[in-house]
C-alpha positions in Angstrom: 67.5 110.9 140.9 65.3 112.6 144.4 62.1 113.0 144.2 59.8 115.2 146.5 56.5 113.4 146.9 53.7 115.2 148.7 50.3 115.5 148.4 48.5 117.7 145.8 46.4 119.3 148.0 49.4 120.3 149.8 52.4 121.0 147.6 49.4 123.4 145.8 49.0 125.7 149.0 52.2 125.5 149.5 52.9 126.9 145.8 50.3 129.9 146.5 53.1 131.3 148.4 55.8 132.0 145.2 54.7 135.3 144.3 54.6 136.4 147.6 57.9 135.1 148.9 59.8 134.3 145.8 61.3 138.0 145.9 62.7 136.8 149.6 64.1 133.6 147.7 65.9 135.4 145.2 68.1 136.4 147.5 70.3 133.8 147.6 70.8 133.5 143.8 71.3 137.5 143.3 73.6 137.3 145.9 71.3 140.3 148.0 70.3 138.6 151.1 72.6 139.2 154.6 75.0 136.8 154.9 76.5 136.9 151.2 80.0 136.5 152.2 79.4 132.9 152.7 78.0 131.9 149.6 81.1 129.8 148.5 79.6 126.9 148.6 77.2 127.4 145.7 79.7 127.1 142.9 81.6 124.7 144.6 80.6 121.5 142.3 81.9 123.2 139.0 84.9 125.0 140.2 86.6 122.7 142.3 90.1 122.4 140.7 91.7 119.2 139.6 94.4 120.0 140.9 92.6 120.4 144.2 91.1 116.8 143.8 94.3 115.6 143.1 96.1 116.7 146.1 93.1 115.1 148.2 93.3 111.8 146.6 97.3 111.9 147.1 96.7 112.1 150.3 93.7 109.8 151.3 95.7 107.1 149.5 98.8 108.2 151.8 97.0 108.1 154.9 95.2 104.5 154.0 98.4 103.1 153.5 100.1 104.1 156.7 96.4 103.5 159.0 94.3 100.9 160.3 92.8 104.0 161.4 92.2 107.4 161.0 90.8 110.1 163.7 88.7 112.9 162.3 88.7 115.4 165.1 86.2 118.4 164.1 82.8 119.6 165.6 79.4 120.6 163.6 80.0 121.0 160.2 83.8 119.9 160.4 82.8 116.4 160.4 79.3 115.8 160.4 78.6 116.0 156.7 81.9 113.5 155.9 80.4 111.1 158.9 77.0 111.3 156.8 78.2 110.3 153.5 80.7 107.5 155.3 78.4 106.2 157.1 75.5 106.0 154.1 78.0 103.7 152.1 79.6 102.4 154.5 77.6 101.3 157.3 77.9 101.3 160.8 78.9 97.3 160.5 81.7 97.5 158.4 85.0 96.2 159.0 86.7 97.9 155.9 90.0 99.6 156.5 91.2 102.3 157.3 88.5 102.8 159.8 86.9 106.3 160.2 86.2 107.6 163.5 85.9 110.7 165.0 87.0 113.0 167.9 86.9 116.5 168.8 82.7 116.4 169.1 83.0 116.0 172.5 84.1 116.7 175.8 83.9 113.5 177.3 87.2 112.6 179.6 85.9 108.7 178.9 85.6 108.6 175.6 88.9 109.7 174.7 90.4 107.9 177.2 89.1 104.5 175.6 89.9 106.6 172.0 93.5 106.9 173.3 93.7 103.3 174.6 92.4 101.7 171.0 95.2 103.9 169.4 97.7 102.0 171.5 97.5 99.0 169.5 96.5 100.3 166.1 98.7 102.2 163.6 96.2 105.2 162.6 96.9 108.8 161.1 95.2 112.0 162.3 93.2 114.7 159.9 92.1 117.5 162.4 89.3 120.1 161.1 89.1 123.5 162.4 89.3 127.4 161.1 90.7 128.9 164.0 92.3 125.6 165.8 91.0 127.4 169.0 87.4 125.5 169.3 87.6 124.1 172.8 86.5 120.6 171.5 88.7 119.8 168.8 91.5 121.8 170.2 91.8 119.6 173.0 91.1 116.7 171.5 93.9 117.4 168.7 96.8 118.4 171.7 96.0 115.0 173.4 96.1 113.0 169.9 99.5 115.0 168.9 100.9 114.5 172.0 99.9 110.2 171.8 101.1 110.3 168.4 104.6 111.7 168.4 105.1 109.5 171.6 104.3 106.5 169.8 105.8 107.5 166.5 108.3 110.1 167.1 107.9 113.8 166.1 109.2 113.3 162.7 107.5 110.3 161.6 104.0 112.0 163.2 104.5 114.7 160.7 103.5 112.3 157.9 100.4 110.8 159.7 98.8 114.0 160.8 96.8 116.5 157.7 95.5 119.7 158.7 92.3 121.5 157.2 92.2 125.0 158.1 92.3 128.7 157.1 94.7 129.4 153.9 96.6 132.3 155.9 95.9 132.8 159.9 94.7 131.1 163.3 96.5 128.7 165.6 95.9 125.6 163.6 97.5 127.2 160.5 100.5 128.5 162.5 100.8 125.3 164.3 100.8 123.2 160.8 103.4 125.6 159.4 105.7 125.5 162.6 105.5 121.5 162.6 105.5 121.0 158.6 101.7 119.2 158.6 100.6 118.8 155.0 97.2 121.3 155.1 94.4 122.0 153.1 92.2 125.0 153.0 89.1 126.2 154.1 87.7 128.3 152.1 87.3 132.2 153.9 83.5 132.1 152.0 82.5 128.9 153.0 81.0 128.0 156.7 81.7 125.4 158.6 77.9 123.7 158.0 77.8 124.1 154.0 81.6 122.6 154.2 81.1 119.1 153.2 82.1 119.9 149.6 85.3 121.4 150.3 88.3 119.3 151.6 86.6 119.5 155.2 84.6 116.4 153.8 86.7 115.2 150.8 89.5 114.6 152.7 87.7 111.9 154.9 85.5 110.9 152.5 88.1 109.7 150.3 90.4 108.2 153.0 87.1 105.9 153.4 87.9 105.0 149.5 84.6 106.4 147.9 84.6 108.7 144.9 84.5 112.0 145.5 84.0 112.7 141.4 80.7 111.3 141.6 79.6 113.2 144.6 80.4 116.6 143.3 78.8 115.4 139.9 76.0 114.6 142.2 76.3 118.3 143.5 76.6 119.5 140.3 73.7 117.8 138.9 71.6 119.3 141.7 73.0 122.8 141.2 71.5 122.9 137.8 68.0 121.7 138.6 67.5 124.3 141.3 68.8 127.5 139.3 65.2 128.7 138.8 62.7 129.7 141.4 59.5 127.1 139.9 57.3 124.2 140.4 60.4 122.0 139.1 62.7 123.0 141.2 62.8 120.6 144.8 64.8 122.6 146.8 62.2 125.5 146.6 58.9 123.1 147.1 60.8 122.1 150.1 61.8 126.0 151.3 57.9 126.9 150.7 56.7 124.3 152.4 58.3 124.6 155.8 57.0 127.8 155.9 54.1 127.2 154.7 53.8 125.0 157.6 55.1 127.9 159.8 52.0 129.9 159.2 50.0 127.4 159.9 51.4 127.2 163.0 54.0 124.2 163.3 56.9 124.6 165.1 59.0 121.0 164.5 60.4 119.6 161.6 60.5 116.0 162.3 62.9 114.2 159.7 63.0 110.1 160.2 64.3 107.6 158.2 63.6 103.8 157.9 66.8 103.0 156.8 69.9 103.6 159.6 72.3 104.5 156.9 70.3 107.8 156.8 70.9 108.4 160.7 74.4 110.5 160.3 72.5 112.6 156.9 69.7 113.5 159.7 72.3 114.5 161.9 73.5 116.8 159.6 70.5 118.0 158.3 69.7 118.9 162.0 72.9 121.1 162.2 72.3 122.8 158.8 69.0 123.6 159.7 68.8 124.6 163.6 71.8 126.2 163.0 71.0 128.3 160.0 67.3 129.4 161.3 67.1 129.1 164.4 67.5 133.2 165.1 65.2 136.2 166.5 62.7 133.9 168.0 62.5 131.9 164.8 62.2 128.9 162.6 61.5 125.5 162.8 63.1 122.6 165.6 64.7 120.3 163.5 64.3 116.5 165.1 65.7 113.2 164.1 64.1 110.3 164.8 65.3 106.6 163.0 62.2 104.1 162.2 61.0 101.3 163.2 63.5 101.6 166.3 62.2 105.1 167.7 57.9 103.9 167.0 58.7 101.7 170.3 59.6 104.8 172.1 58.2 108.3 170.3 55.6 106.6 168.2 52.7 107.1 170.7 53.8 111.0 170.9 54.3 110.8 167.1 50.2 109.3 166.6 48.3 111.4 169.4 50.5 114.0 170.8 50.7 117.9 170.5 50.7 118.5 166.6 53.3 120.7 167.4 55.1 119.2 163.6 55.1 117.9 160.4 57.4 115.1 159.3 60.2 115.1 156.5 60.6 110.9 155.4 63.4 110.2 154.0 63.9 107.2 151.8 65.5 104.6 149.6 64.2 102.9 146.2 65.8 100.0 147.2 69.0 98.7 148.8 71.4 97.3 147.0 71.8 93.8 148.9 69.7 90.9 149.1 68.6 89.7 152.7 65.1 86.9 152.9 63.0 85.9 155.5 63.6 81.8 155.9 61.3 79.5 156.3 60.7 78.0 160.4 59.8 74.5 160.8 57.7 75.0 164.3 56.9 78.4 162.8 56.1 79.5 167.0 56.6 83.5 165.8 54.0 83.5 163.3 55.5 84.4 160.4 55.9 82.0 158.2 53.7 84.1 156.0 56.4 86.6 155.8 59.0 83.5 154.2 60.6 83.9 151.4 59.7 88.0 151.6 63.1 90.3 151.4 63.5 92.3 154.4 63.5 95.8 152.8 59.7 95.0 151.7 58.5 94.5 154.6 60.3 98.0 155.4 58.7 99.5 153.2 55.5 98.9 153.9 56.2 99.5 157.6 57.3 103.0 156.1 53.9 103.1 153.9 51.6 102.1 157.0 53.4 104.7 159.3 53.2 107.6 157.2 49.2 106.7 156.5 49.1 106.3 160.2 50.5 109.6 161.5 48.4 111.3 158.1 45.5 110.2 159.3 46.7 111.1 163.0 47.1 114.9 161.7 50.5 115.0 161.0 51.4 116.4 157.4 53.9 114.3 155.5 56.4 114.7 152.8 58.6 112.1 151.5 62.1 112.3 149.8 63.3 109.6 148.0 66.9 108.4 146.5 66.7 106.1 143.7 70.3 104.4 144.9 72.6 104.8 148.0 75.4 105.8 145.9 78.2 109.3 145.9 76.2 110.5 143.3 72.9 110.3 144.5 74.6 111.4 148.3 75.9 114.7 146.3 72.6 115.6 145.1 71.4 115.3 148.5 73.5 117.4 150.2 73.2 119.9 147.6 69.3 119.8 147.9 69.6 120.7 151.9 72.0 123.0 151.5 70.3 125.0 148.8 66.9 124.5 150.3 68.2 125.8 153.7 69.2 129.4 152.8 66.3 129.5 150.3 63.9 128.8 153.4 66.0 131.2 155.7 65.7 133.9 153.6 62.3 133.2 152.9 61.8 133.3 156.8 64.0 136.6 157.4 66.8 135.4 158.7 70.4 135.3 158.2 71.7 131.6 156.8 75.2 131.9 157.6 76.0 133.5 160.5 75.3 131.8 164.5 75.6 134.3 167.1 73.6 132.4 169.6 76.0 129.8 169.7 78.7 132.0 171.5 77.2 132.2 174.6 77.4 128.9 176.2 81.4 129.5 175.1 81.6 132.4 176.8 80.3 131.0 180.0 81.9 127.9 179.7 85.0 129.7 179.2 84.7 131.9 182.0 83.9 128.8 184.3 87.0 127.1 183.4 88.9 130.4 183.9 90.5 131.2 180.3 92.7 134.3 180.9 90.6 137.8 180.3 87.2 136.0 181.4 87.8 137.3 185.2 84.9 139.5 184.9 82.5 137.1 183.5 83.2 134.6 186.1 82.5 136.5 189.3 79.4 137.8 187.4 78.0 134.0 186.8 79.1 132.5 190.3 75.7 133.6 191.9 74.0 132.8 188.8 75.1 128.9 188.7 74.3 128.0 192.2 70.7 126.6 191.5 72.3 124.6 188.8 
């Protein structure tokens, strides 16, 4: 189960807003509102095919076999919401195999280059994520991982350890994957690449890591359900009125923290799903991720008596499902054998309950969501939360959900700079423009 928990005073003012903005919010279930193209994702929990599901679990099992490793080259939504759910039952400790990393979310000349000399000495399979297989970052990254692996396996032997996820009938990847014989999977044309994580974009890894993508679409599925009607009961809409309820009272910041570091890769892509969805015409709110107690020794002075520019989004577990005490010190020289015998996550806890009372009383608004278990279920309803809560709060705001036309810009630019073939213009019109840079 999640739970919203805010105060009374607030979730109430917040709740003045329905009849005014619900007509806004109904938009995304009437299917009205711009942007309706990309509502895919919504049904995705009930009408995922078993056959589909199959297929994905075929092949995770495939790929674990033949890998100590396996690369997941993708940017944005292509692998941030499989890194999230990974990484919240896996850990960022774990030495379970195969082991999940990522490329293609970077330019970095160093990081691959230490990527590339790990896969010298590992055996490790390849899925690569992209619609169009022309995204700069995972289209380079992919050539330079193809190229490594068919020189340490072979070309035909590389055709077993590399999956592509990409449109069902056209773009490079696609043609690529048909020319080599590269089991694919499909990207759905109505979903984007940020409310992905439900298709095979995040299955695919997701299982590869061995956890059970059944319960996280039941998860999804259970989630669905609760948020069908625009009322009181429903979290994903007290969550879209209250960001912008907190718009009009003149917050700019959404500041989402965690005390628990499983959390960090969710917040990353809750970051994406949000800035990316809103963040249009001059609007919506600046989505920030901080991890607690870590980031109070650095942002926790700005957080208690700085500009209250924000309000802040905790998000939280019950209670782990491990067991870790504080021992007992002979010379007791840190002062806390008070603390002995105490489990760690209690003292978390009421680190989490002390901060939050903190920053309340320092004039920052709080809300709190909590999980009742760090499980694929519980992960499932999550994501389906965000995601539903995000184009409900777009529309609410005016905007488009699904569409990011800010984004091409810095492409454009960047591709000019590196001299892509029918960017000559652009390039002598920016060489003036960079020189201050």
């Amino acid at each position: 189960m999640i739970t919203l928990n805010v105060s009374a005073s607030l979730r109430q003012e917040a709740l003045k807003r329905q009849a005014e903005w619900q007509t806004k919010a109904s938009l995304l279930s009437t299917r009205q509102g711009e942007g309706n193209d990309f509502l895919g994702w919504i049904n995705l929990p009930e009408q995922t095919g078993a056959d589909l599901l199959t297929k994905v679990k075929q092949t995770a099992e495939r790929l674990r076999k033949l890998s100590q490793t396996v690369v997941v080259v993708g940017i944005g939504g292509s692998y941030l919401g499989a890194r999230a759910v990974i990484t919240a039952m896996r850990g960022e400790l774990t030495n379970k195999k195969p082991d999940i990393i990522y490329a293609g979310h970077q330019l970095s000349q160093d990081y691959m280059n230490d990527l590339i000399h790990r896969l010298d000495g590992e055996d490790y399979s390849v899925i690569v994520i992209s619609k169009s297989g022309t995204t700069i970052e995972p289209a380079v990254a992919f050539r330079i991982l193809k190229q490594h692996c068919e020189q340490k396996y072979g070309k035909a032997a590389s055709k077993d350890r590399i999956v592509c996820i990409t449109d069902a009938h056209k773009g490079a990847l696609k043609t690529l994957a048909d020319q080599e014989g590269y089991e694919t999977f499909v990207i759905p044309d109505d979903v984007g690449g940020r409310y992905s994580v439900l298709t095979p974009v995040g299955l695919l890894p997701i299982a590869v890591a061995g956890l059970d993508i059944d319960a996280l679409l039941a998860g999804a599925k259970m989630m669905h359900k609760s948020v069908e009607n625009l009322d009181d009961n429903n979290l994903s809409y007290v969550y879209a009125l209250l960001r912008n309820y907190f718009i009009e009272q003149g917050k700019s910041v959404e500041v989402m923290t965690s005390f628990d570091a499983r959390f960090y890769y969710l917040i990353e892509w809750w970051k994406q799903l949000f800035g990316e969805s809103e963040g249009k015409n001059g609007k919506g709110l600046l989505p920030v991720g901080l991890l607690y107690t870590t980031d109070l020794h650095s942002m926790g002075q700005y957080m208690q008596e700085g500009q209250r520019l924000f309000f802040e989004t905790f998000i939280s577990l019950k209670r782990p499902d491990t067991v870790c005490k504080i021992p007992f010190s002979d010379n007791n020289l840190d002062g806390l054998n008070f603390m002995a015998g105490m489990e760690l996550c209690e003292v978390n806890r009421q680190a989490e309950l002390g901060t939050m009372l903190a920053h309340q009383q320092g004039g920052v608004p709080t809300l709190r969501i909590e999980v009742d278990a760090m499980d694929e279920n519980h992960l499932g309803q999550l994501i389906y939360f965000f995601e539903y809560a995000c184009g409900l709060s777009a529309y609410i705001l005016g905007v488009n959900p699904f569409n990011q036309p800010g984004v091409e810009s810095y492409k454009k630019n960047m591709f000019a700079l590196i001299k892509k073939p029918g960017y000559e213009d652009k390039y002598e019109e920016i060489q003036s423009k960079i020189k201050d840079l």
